[in-house]
C-alpha positions as CSV (number, residue, x, y, z in Angstrom):
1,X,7.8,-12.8,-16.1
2,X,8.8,-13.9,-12.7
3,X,9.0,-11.6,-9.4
4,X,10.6,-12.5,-6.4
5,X,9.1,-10.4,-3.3
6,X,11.8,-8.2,-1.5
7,X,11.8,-6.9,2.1
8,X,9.3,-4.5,2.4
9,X,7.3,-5.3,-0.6
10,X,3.5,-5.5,-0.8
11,X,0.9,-6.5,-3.4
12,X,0.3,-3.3,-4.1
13,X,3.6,-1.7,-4.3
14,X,4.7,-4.6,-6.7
15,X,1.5,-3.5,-8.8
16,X,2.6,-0.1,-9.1
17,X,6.5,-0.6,-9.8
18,X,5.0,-2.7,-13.0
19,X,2.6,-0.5,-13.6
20,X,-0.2,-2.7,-13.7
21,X,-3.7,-2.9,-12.1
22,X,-3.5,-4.6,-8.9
23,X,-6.9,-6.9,-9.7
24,X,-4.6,-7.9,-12.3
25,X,-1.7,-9.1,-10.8
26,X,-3.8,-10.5,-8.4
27,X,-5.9,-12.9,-10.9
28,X,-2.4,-13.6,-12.5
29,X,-1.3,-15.3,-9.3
30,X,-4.4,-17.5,-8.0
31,X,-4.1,-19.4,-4.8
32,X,-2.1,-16.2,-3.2
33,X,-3.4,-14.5,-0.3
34,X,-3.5,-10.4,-1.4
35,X,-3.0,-9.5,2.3
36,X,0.2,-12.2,2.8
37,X,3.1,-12.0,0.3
38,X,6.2,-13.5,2.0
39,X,10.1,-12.4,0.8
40,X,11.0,-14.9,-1.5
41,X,8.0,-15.8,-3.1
42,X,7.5,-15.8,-6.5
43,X,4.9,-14.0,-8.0
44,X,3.9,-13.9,-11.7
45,X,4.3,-10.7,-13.7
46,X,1.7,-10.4,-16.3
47,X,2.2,-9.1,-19.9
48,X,6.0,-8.8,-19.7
49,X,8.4,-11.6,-21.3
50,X,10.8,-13.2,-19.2
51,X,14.8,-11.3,-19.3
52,X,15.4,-15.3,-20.0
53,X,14.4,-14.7,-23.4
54,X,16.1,-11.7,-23.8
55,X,19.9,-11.7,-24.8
56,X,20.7,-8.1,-23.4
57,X,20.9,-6.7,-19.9
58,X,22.0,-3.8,-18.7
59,X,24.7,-3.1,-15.8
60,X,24.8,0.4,-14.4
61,X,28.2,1.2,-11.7
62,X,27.0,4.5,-9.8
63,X,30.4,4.6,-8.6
64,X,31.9,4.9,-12.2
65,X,29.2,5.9,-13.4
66,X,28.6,4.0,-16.7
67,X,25.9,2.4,-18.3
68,X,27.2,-0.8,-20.0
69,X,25.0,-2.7,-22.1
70,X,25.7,-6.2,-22.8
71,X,24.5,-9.3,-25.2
72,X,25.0,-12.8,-24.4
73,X,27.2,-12.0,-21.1
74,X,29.4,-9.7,-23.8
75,X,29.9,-6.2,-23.4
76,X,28.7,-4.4,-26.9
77,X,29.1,-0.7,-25.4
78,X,29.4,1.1,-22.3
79,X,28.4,4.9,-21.8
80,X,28.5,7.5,-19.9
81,X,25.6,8.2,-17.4
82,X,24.9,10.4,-14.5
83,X,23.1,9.5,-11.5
84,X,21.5,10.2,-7.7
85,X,22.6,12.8,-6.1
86,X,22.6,12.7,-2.1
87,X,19.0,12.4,-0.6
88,X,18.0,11.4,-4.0
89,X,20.6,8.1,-4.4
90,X,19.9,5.7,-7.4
91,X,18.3,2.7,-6.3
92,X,20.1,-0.3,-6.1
93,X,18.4,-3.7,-7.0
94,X,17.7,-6.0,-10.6
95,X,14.7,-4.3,-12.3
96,X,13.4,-4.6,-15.8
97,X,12.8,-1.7,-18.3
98,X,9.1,-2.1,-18.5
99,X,8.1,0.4,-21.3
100,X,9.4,3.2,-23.2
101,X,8.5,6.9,-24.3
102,X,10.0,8.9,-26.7
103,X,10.0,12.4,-26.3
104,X,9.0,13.0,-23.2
105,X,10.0,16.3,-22.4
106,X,11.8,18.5,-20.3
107,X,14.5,17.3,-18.2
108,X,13.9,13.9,-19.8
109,X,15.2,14.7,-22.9
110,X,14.2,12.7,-25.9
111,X,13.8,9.5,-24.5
112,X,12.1,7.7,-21.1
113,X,12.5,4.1,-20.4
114,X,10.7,3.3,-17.0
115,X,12.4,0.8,-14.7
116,X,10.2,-1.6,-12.8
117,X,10.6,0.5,-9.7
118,X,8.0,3.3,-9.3
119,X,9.4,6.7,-10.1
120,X,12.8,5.9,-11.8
121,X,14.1,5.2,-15.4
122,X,16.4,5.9,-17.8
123,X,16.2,8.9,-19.3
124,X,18.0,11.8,-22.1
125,X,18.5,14.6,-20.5
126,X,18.2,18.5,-21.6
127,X,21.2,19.6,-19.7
128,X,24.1,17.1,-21.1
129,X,26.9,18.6,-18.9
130,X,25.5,16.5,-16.3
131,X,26.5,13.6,-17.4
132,X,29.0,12.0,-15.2
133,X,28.1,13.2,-12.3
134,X,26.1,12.9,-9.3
135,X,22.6,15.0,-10.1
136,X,19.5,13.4,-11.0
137,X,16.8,12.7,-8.5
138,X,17.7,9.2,-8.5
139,X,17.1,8.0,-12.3
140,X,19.9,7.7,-14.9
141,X,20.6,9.8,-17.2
142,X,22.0,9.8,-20.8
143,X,23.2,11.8,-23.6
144,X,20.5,11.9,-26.1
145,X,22.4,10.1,-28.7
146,X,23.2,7.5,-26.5
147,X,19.6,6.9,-25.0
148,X,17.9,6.6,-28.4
149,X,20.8,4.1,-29.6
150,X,19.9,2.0,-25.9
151,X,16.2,2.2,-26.2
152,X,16.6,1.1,-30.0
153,X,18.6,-1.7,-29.2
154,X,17.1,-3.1,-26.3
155,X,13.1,-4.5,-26.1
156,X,10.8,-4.0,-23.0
157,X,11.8,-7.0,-20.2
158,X,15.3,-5.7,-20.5
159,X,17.3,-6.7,-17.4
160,X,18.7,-3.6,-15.5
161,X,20.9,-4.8,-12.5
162,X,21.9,-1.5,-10.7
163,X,25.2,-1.6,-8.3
164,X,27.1,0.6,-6.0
């Protein structure tokens, strides 16, 4: 898998956000210079597929607040989600579902999918009134039902393009 560098990004933040040991992405990219990433370079993202060979993505609106998951460039289903709440906003940005764990626990509900950005995935939830609304600490949450049915459908490298 390919990652572009953003603003702001460093090695080792882009090791963490895939989870992944920073030696490693480092030996996965030879010729780069650990101390000098530049925005727009590309860097290679080892042990994930490319979202090229993957015929879903997922598009999340925090302003409607739906989570609609699509194959081929089709919409197959859209559900409901809740998201950030102020101070805690949903990131916006194209990120990848990078692995999944069922039955995580707690506020997570029955299903975690972490998004390649440190901290944040798609998640069940244990209090299902929230969804629809503005209340998580910046992940995305589902109803049960509907998490399990996402995380069955869709396979890790998942593209998850997150907008306003």
């Amino acid at each position: 898998m390919i990652h572009t560098v953003q603003a702001g990004e460093t090695l080792f933040s882009i090791s963490e956000d895939y989870r992944i040991p920073f030696q490693e992405l480092v030996a996965a990219n030879p010729g780069i210079n650990p101390d000098l990433i530049l925005v727009g370079q590309r860097l290679n993202i080892p042990g994930l597929p490319s979202p090229l060979t993957i015929p879903f993505s997922i598009h999340v609106s925090l302003t409607n607040r739906t989570l609609t998951l699509m194959v081929q460039d089709q919409i197959q289903k859209v559900y409901p989600v809740g998201v950030g709440r102020v101070l805690h906003e949903t990131p916006v940005g194209d990120f990848i579902i990078i692995n999944k764990a069922p039955n995580p626990g707690g506020p997570f509900g029955t299903m975690w999918m972490s998004l390649s950005k440190k901290h944040y995935g798609i998640h069940g939830t244990n209090d299902p009134q929230s969804i629809g609304h503005y209340v998580s600490r910046g992940c995305i949450r589902m109803f049960n039902h509907d998490v399990e049915e996402l995380a069955h459908t869709v396979p890790i490298g998942t593209s998850v393009f997150i907008r306003p």
